[in-house]
Backbone as JSON Lines, residues from 0, in Angstrom:
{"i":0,"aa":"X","n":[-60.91,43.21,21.27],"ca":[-60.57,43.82,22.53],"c":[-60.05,42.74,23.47]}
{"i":1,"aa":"X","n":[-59.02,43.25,23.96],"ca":[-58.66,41.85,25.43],"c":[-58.61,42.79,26.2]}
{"i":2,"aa":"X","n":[-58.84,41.86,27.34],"ca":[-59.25,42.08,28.73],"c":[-57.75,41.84,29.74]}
{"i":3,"aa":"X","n":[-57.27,42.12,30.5],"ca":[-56.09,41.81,31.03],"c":[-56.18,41.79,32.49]}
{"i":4,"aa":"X","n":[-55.65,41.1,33.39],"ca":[-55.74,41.05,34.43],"c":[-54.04,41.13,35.09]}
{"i":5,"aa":"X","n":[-54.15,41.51,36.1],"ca":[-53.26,41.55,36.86],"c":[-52.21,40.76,37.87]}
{"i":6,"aa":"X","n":[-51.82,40.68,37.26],"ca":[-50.28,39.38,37.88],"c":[-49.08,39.62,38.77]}
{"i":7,"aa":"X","n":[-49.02,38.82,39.41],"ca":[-47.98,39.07,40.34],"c":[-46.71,38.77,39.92]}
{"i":8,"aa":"X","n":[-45.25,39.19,39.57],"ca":[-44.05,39.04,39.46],"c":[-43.57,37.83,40.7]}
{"i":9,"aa":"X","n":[-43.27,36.64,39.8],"ca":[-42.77,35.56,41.11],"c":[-40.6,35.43,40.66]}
{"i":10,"aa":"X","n":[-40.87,35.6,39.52],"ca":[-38.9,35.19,39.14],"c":[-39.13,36.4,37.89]}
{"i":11,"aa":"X","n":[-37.67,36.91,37.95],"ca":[-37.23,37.9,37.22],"c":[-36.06,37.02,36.5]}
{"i":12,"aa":"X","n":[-35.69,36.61,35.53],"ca":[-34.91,35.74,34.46],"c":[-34.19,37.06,33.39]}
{"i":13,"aa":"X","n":[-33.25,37.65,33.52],"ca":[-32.9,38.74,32.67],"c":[-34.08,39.94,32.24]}
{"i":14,"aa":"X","n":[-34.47,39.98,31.25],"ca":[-35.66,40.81,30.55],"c":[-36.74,39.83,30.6]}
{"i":15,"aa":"X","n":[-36.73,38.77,31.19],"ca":[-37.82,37.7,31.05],"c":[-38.31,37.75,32.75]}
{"i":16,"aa":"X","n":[-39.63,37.73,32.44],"ca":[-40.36,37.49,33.89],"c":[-41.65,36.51,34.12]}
{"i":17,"aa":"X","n":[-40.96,35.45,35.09],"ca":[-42.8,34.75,35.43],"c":[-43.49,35.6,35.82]}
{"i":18,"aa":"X","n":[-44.8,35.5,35.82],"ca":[-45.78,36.34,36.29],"c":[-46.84,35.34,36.64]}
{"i":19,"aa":"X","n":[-47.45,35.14,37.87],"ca":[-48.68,34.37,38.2],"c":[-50.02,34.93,38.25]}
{"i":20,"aa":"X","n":[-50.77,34.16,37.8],"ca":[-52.32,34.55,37.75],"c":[-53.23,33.55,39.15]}
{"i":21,"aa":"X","n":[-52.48,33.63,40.25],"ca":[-53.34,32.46,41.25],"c":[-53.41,31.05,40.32]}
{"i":22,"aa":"X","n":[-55.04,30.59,40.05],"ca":[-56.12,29.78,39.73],"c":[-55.7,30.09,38.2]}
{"i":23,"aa":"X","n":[-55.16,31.13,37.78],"ca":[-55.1,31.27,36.22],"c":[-53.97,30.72,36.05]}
{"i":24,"aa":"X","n":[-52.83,30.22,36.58],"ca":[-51.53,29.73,36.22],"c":[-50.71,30.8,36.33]}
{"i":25,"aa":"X","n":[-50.03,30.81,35.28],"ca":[-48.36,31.63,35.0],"c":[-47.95,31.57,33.43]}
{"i":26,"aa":"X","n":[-47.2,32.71,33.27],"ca":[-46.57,32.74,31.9],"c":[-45.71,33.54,32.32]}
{"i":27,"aa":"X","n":[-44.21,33.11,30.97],"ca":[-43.29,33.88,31.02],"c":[-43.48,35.62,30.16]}
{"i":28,"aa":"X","n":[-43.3,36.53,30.28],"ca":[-43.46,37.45,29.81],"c":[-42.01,38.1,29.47]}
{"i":29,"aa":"X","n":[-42.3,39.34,28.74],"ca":[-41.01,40.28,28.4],"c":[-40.85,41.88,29.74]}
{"i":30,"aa":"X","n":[-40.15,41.42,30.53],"ca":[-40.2,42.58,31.42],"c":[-39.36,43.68,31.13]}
{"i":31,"aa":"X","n":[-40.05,44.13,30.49],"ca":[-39.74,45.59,29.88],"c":[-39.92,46.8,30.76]}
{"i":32,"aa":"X","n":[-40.46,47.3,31.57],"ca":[-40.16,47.91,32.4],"c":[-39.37,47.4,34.04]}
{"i":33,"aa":"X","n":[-39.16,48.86,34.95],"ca":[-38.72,47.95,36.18],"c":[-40.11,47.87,37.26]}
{"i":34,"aa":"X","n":[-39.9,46.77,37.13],"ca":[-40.24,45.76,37.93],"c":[-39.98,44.35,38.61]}
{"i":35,"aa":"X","n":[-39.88,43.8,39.92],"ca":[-39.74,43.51,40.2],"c":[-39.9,42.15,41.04]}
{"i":36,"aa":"X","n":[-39.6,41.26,41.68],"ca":[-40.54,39.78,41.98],"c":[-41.29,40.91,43.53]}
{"i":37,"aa":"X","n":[-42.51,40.15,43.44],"ca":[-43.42,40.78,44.76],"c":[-44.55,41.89,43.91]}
{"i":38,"aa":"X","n":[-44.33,42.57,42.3],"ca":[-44.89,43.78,42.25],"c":[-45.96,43.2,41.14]}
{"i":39,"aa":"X","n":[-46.65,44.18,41.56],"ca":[-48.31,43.37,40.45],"c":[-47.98,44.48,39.14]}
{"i":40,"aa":"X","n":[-48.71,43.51,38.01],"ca":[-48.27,44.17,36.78],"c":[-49.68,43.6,35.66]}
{"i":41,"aa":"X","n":[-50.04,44.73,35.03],"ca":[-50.72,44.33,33.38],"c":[-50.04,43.69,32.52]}
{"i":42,"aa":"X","n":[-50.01,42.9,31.94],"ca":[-49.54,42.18,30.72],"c":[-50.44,42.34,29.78]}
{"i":43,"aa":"X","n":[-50.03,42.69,28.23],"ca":[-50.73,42.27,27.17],"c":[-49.66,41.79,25.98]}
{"i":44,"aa":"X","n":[-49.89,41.17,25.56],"ca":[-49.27,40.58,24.25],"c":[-47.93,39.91,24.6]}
{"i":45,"aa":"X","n":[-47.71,38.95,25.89],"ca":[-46.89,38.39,26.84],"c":[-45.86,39.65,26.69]}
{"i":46,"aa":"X","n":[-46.19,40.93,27.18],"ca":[-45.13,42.17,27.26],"c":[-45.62,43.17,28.92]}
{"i":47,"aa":"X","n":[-44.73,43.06,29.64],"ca":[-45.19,44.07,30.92],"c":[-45.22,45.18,30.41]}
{"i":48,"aa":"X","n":[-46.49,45.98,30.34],"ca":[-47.22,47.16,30.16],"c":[-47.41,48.37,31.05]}
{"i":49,"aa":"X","n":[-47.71,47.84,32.06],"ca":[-47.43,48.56,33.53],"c":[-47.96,47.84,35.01]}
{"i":50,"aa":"X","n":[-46.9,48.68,35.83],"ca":[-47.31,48.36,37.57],"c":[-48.19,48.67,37.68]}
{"i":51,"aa":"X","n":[-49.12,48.32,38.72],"ca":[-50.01,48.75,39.6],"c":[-49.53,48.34,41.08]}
{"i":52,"aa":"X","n":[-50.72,49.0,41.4],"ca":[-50.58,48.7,43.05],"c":[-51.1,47.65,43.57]}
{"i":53,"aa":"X","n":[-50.55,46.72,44.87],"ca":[-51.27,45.78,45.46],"c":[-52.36,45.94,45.8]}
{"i":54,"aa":"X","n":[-52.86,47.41,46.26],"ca":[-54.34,47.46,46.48],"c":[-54.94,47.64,45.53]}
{"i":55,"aa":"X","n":[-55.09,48.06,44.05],"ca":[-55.61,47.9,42.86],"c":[-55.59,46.71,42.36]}
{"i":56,"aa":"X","n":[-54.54,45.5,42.08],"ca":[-54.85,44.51,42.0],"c":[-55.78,43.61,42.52]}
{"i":57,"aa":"X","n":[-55.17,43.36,44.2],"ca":[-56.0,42.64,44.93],"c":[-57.49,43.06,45.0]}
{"i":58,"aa":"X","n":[-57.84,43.84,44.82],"ca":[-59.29,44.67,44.24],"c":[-59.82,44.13,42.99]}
{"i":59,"aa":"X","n":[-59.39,44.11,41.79],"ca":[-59.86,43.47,40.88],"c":[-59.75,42.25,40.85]}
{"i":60,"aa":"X","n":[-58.85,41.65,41.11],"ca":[-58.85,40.18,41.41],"c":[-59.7,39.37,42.83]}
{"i":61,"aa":"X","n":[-60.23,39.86,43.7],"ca":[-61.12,39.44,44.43],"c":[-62.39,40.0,44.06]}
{"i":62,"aa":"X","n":[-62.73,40.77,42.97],"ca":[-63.98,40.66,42.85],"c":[-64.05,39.87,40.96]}
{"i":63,"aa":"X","n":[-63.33,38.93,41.35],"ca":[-63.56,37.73,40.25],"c":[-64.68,36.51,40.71]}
């Protein structure tokens, strides 16, 4: 089972997207859906899975 957390879109690179984790760093991912730099997103298997909302993110990620 993995666990996934929620990342913020910082650069959009074609179908390629950074995504930051704060304190967790960054990885490039496959941005497969639309999304955008500014929009929080699930990643699993370095593939964008889906958006969420800033208030669902910032919610799980401050109670880290």
């Amino acid at each position: 089972m993995c666990i996934s957390l929620p990342g913020k879109i910082v650069r959009v690179e074609g179908n390629n997207a950074i995504v930051s984790y704060g304190e967790f760093g960054e990885s490039e991912v496959q941005n497969l859906i639309s999304a955008g730099v500014g929009e929080y997103v699930i990643v699993a298997q370095r593939m964008v899975v889906q958006k969420v909302s800033e208030e669902d993110a910032l919610c799980v990620l401050n109670g880290l």
